[in-house]
C-alpha positions as a Markdown table, in Angstrom:
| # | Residue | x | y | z |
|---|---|---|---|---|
| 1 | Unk | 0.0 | 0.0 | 0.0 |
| 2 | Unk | 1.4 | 3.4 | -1.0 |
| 3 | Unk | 1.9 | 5.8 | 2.7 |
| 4 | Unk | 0.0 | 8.9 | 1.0 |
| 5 | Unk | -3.0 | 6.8 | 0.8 |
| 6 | Unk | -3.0 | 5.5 | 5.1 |
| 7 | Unk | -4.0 | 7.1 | 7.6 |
| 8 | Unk | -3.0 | 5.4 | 11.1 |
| 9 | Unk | -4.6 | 5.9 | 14.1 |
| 10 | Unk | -2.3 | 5.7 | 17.5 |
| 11 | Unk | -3.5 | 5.2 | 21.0 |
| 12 | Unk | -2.0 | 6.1 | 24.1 |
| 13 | Unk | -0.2 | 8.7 | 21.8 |
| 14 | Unk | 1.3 | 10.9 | 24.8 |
| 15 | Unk | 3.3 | 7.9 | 26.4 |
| 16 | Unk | 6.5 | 6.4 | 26.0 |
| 17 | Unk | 6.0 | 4.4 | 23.4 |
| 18 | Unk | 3.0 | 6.1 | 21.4 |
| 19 | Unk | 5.3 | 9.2 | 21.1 |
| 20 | Unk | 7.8 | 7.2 | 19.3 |
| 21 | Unk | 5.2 | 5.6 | 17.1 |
| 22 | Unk | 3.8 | 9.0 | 16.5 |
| 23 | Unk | 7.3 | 10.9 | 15.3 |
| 24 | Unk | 7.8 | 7.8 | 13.2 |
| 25 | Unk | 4.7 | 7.5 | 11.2 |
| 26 | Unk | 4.8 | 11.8 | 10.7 |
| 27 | Unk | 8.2 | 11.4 | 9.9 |
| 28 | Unk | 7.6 | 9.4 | 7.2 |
| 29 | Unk | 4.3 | 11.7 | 5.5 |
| 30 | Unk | 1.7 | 9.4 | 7.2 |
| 31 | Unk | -0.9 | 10.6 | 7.8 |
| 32 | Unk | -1.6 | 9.9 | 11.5 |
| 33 | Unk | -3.9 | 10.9 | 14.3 |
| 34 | Unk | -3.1 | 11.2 | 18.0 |
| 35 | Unk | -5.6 | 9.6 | 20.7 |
| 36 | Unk | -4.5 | 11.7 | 23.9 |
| 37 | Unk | -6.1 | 12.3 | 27.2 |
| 38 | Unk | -4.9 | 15.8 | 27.7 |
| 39 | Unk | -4.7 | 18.0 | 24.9 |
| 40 | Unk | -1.9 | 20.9 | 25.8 |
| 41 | Unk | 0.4 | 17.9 | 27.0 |
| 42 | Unk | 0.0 | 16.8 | 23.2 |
| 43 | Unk | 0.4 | 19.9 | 21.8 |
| 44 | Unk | 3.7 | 20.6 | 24.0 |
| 45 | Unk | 4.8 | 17.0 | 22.9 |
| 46 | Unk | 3.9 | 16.9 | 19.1 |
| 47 | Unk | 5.0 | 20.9 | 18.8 |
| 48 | Unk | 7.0 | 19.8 | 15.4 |
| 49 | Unk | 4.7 | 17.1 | 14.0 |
| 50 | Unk | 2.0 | 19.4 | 14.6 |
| 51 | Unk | 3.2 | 21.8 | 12.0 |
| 52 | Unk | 3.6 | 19.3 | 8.8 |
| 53 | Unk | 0.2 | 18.9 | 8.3 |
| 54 | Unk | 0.2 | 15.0 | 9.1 |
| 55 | Unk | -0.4 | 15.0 | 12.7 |
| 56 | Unk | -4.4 | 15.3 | 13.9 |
| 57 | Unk | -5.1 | 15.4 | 17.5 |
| 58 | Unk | -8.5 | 13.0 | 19.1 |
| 59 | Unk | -9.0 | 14.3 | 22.4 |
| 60 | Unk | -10.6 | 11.1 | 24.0 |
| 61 | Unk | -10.3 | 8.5 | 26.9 |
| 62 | Unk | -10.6 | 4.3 | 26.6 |
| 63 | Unk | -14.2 | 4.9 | 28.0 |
| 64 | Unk | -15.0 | 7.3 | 25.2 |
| 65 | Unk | -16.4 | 4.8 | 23.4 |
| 66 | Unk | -18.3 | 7.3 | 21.2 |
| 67 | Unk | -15.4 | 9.9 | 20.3 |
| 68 | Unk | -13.2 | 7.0 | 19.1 |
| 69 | Unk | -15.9 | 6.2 | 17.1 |
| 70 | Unk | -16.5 | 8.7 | 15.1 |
| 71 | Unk | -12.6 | 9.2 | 15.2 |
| 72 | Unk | -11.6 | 6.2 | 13.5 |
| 73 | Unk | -13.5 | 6.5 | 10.1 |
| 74 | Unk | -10.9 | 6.8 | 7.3 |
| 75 | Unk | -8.5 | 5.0 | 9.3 |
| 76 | Unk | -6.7 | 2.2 | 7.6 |
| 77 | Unk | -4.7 | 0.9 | 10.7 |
| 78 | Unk | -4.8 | 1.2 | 14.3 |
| 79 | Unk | -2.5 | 1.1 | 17.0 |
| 80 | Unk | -3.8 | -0.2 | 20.0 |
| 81 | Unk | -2.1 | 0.2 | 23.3 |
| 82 | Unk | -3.6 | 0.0 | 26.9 |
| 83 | Unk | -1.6 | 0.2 | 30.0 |
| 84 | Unk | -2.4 | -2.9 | 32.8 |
| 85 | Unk | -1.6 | -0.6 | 35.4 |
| 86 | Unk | -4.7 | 0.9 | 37.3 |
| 87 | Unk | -7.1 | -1.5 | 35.4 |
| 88 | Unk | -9.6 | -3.9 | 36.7 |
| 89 | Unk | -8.3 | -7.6 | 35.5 |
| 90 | Unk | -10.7 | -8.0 | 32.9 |
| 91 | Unk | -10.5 | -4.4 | 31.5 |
| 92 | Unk | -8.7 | -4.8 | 29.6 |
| 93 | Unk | -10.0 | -7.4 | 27.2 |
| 94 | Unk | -13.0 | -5.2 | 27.3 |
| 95 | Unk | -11.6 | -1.9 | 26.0 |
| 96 | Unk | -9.0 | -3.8 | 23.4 |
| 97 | Unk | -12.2 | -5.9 | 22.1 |
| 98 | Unk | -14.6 | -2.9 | 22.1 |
| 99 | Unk | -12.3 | -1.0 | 20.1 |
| 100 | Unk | -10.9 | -3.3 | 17.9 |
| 101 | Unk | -14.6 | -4.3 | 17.2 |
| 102 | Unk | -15.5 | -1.1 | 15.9 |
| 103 | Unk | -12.1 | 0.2 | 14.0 |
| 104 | Unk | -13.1 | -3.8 | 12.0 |
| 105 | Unk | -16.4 | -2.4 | 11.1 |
| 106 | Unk | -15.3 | 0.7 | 10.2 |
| 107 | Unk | -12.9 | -1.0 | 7.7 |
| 108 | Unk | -9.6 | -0.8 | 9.5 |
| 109 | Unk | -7.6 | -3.2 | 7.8 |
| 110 | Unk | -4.3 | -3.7 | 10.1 |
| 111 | Unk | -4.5 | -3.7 | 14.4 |
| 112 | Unk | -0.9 | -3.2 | 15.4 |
| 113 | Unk | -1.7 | -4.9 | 19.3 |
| 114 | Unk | 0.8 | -4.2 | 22.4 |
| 115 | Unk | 0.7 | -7.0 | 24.3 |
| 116 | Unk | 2.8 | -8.9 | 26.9 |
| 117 | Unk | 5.7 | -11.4 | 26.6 |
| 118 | Unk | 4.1 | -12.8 | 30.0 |
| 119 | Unk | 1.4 | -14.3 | 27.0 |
| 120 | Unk | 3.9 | -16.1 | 25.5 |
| 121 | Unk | 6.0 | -17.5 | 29.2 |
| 122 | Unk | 2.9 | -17.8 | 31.9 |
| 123 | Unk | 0.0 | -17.5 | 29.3 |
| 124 | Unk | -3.2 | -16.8 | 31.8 |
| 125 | Unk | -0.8 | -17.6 | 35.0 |
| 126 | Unk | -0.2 | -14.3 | 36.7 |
| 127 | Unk | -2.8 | -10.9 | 36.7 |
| 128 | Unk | -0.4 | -9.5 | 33.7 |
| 129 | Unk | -0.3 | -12.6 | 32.0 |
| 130 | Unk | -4.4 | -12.6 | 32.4 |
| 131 | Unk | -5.3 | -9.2 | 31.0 |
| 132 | Unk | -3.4 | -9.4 | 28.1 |
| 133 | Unk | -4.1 | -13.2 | 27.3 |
| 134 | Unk | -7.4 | -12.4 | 27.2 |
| 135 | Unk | -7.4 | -9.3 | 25.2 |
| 136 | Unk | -5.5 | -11.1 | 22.5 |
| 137 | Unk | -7.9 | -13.6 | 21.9 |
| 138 | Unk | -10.9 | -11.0 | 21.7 |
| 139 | Unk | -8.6 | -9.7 | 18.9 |
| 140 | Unk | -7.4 | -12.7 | 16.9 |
| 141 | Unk | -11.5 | -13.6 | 17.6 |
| 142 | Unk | -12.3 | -10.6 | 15.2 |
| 143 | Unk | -9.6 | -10.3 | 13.0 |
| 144 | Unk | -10.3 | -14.4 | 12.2 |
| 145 | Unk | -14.4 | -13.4 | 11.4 |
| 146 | Unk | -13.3 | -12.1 | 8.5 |
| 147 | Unk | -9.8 | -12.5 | 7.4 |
| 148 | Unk | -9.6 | -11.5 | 4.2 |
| 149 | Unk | -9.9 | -7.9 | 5.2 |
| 150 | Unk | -9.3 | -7.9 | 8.6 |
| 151 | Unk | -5.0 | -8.4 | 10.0 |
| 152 | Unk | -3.5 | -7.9 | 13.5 |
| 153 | Unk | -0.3 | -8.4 | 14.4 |
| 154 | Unk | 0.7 | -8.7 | 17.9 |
| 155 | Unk | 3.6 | -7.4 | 20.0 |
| 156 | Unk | 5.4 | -9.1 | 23.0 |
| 157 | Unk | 7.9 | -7.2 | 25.0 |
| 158 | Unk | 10.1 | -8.7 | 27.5 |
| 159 | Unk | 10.8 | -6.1 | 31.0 |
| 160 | Unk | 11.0 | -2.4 | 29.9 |
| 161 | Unk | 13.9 | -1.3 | 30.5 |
| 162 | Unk | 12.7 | 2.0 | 31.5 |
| 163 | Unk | 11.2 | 0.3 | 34.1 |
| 164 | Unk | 14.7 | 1.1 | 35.8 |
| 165 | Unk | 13.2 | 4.4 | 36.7 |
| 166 | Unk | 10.9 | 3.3 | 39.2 |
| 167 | Unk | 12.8 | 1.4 | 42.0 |
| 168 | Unk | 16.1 | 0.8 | 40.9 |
| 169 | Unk | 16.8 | 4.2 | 40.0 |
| 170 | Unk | 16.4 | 5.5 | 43.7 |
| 171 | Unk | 18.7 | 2.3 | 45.2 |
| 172 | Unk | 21.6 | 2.9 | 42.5 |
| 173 | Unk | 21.7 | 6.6 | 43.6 |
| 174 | Unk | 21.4 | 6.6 | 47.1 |
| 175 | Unk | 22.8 | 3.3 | 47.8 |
| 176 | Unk | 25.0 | 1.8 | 45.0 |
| 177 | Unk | 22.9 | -1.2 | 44.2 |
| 178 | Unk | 20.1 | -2.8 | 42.6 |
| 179 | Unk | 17.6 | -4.7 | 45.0 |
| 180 | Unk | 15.4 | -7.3 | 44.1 |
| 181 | Unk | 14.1 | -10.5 | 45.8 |
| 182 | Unk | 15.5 | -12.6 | 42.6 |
| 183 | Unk | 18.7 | -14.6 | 43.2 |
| 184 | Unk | 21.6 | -13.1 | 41.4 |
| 185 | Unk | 22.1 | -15.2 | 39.1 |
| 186 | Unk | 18.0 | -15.2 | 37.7 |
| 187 | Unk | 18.2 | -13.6 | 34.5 |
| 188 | Unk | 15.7 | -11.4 | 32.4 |
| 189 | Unk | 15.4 | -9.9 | 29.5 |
| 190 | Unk | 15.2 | -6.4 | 28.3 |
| 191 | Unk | 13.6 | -4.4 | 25.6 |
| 192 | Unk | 14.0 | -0.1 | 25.2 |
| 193 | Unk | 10.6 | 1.1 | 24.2 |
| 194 | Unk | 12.3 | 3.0 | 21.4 |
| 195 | Unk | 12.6 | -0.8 | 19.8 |
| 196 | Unk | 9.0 | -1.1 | 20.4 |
| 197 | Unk | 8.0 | 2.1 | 19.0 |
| 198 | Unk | 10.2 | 1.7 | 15.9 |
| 199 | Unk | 9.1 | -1.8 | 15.2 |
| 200 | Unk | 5.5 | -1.1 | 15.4 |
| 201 | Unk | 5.8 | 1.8 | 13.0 |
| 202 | Unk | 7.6 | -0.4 | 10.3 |
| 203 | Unk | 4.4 | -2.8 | 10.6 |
| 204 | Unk | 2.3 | 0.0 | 10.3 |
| 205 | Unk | 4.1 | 1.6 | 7.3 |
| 206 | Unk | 4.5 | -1.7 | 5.5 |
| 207 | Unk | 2.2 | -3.9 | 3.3 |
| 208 | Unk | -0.4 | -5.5 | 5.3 |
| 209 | Unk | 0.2 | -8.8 | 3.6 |
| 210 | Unk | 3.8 | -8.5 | 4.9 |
| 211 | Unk | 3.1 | -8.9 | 8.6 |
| 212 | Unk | -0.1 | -10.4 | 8.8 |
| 213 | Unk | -0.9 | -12.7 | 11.8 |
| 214 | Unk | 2.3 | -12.5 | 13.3 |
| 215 | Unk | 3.6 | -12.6 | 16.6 |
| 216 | Unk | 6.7 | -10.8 | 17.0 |
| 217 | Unk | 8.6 | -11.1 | 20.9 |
| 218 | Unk | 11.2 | -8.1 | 21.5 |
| 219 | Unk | 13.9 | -8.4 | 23.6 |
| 220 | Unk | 17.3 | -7.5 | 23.1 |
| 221 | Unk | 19.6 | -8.3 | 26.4 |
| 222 | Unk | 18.8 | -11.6 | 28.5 |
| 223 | Unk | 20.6 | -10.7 | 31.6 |
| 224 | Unk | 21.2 | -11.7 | 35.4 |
| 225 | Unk | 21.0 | -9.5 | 38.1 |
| 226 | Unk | 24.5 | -9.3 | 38.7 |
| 227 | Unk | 25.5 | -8.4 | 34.7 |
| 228 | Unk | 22.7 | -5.9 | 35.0 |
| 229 | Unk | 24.6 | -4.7 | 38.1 |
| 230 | Unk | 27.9 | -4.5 | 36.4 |
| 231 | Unk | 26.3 | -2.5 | 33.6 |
| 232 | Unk | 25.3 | 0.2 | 36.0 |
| 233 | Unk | 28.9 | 0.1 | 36.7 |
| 234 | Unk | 30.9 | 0.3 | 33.5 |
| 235 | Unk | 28.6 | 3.5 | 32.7 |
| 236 | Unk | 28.4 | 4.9 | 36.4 |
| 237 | Unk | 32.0 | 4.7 | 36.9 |
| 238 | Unk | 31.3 | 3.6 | 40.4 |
| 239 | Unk | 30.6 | -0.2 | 41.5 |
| 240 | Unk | 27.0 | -1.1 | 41.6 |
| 241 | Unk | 26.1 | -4.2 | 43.3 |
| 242 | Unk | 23.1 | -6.3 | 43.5 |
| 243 | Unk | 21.5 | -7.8 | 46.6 |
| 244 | Unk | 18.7 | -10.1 | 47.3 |
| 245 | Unk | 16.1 | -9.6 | 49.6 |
| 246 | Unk | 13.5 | -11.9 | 50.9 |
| 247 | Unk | 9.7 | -12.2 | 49.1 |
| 248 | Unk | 8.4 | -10.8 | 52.1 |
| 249 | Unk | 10.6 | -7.4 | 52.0 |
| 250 | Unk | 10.4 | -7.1 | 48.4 |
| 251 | Unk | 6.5 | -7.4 | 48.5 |
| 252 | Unk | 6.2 | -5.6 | 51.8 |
| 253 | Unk | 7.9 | -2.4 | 49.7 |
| 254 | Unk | 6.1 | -3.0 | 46.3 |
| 255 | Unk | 2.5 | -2.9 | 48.2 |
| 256 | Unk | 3.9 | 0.4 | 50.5 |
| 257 | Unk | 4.2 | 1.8 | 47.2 |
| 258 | Unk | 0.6 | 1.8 | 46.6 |
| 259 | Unk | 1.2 | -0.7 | 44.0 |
| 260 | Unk | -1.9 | -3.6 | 44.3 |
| 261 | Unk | -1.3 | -7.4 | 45.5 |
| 262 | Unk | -2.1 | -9.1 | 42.2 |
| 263 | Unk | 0.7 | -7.4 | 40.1 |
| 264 | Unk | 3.0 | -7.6 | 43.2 |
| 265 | Unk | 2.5 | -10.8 | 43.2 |
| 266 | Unk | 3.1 | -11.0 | 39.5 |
| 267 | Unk | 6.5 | -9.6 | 39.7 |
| 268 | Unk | 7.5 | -11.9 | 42.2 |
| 269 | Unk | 6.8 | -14.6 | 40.2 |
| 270 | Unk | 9.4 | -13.8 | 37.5 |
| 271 | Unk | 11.9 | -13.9 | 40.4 |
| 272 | Unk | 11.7 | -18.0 | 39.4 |
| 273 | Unk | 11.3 | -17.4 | 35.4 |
| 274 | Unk | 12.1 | -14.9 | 33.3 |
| 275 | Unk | 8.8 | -13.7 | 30.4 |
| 276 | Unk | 11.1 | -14.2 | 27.3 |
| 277 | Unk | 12.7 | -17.6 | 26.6 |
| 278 | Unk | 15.4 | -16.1 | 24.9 |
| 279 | Unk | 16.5 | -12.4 | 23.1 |
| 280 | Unk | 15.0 | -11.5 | 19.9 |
| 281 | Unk | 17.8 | -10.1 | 17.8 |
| 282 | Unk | 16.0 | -10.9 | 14.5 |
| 283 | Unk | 13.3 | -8.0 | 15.1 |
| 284 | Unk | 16.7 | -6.1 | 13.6 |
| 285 | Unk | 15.3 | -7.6 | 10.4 |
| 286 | Unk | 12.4 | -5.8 | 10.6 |
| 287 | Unk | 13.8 | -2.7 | 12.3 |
| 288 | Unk | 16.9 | -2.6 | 10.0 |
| 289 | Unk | 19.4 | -2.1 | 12.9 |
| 290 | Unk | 20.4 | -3.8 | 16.2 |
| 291 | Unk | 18.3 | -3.6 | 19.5 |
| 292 | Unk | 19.4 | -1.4 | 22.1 |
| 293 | Unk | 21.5 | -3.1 | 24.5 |
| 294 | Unk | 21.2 | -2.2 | 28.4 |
| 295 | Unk | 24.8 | -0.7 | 28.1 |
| 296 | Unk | 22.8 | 1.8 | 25.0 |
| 297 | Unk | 20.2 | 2.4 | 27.3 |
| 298 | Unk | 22.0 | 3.5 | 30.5 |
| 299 | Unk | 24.4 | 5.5 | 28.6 |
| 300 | Unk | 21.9 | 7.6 | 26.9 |
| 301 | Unk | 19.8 | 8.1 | 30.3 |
| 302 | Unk | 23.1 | 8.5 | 32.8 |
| 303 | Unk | 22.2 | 11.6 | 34.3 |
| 304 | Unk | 18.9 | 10.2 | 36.2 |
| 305 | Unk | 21.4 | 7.7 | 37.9 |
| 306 | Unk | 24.1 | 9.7 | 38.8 |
């Protein structure tokens, strides 16, 4: 399909990942339209995209039901992204089926779906693994009722790496190490939501046909805890250890930090088994370059650690 005649549609257009979708697909001369929550945050955000005449801004929510309605005509292809966090378990199969539903029926021909390694490693096992199980098979559900003109593709991130910036970012400043309650030699693996973002805007640039029905799992480092550690290191300049602490401690800290039981739980259970089997260097394929390594990452987001 020729990229003057699509127009994308992104969800979740403000965040992390979004953004990067966003610049990509303007970028490029797609025609593409922001679904944000708070409209001068997008404005501030999208400032240059704004003024090329391919960016529209959709001021809506996931219970806006009705905006994104009307929205989505003359979309070709959808990007559909909803956060776990702050969700009822069984949310989020609703939203991801409601609106994949009607972008279908309004002839959207290509879902670009966010998911969850944990589909792939713990399937239904786990409150993360739940949610997004479930919303995948509302998805393939619809795409299947009619697939000649109907194609989702599915992404599976391992651990953000950004997710650095929630606990480990205050223990590596203030006390030279990373805590977990994993043993040190557990390993995981790591994806930088730039990868995401680029990868899902090269499905949603190329032909349909060319991605159809596939699953892709991103993850570029598979790490312990203690070559995590000595990453921190090597960039920091400064020895950063890594220490296990109990379950009890680590979900006693997780809950005080207003965070609920069931995805406490959740992380606790990749203490024992990591949510990618292995790293995912052939997404370069699709990408055209390498995936960020940890090393990449820390180095381009130093100063939040030093």
């Amino acid at each position: 399909m020729s990229s003057t005649k699509e127009r994308v549609f992104v969800t979740a257009a403000s965040g992390n990942i979004g953004t990067g979708v966003v610049r990509s697909l303007v970028k490029q001369g797609i025609d593409t339209t922001a679904y944000v929550r708070d409209e001068q945050k997008a404005k501030d955000l999208f400032k240059e995209e704004l003024t090329t005449g391919h960016l529209t801004l959709v001021i809506g929510s996931y219970s806006s039901i009705d905006v994104f309605t009307k929205a989505i005509q003359g979309h070709t292809r959808l990007f559909l992204l909803v956060a776990a966090h702050g969700l009822k378990p069984w949310s989020m199969s609703q939203i991801k089926g409601a609106f994949g539903r009607v972008a279908f029926e309004q002839s959207v021909r290509q879902i670009v779906d966010l998911s969850s390694a944990f589909v792939s490693s713990y399937g239904k096992k786990g409150i993360i693994g739940y949610m997004h199980t479930a919303a995948e098979e509302k998805l393939w559900t619809l795409a299947d009722e009619n697939p000649e003109q109907r194609s989702l593709v599915v992404l599976r991130p391992g651990s953000f790496m950004s997710n650095h910036f929630m606990a480990d970012v205050h223990t590596i400043r203030h006390k030279n190490k990373i805590i977990s309650c994993a043993s040190p030699s557990s390993k995981s693996t790591w994806i930088d939501t730039q990868d995401i973002s680029d990868c899902a805007a090269v499905v949603l640039s190329e032909s349909v046909d060319k991605h159809d029905r596939n699953v892709y799992e991103l993850g570029a480092d598979k790490l312990t805890n203690e070559q995590r550690a000595a990453v921190f290191s090597k960039v920091l300049g400064k020895s950063i250890t890594y220490e296990q602490q109990s379950m009890e401690d680590f979900y006693k800290t997780y809950i005080s930090h207003g965070l609920p039981h069931s995805f406490v739980y959740n992380f606790a259970m990749r203490a024992s088994k990591d949510i990618c089997d292995n790293a995912t260097p052939e997404i370069s394929l699709i990408i055209g370059r390498p995936l960020h390594t940890l090393e990449d990452w820390v180095n381009e987001n130093v100063k939040a650690f030093q």
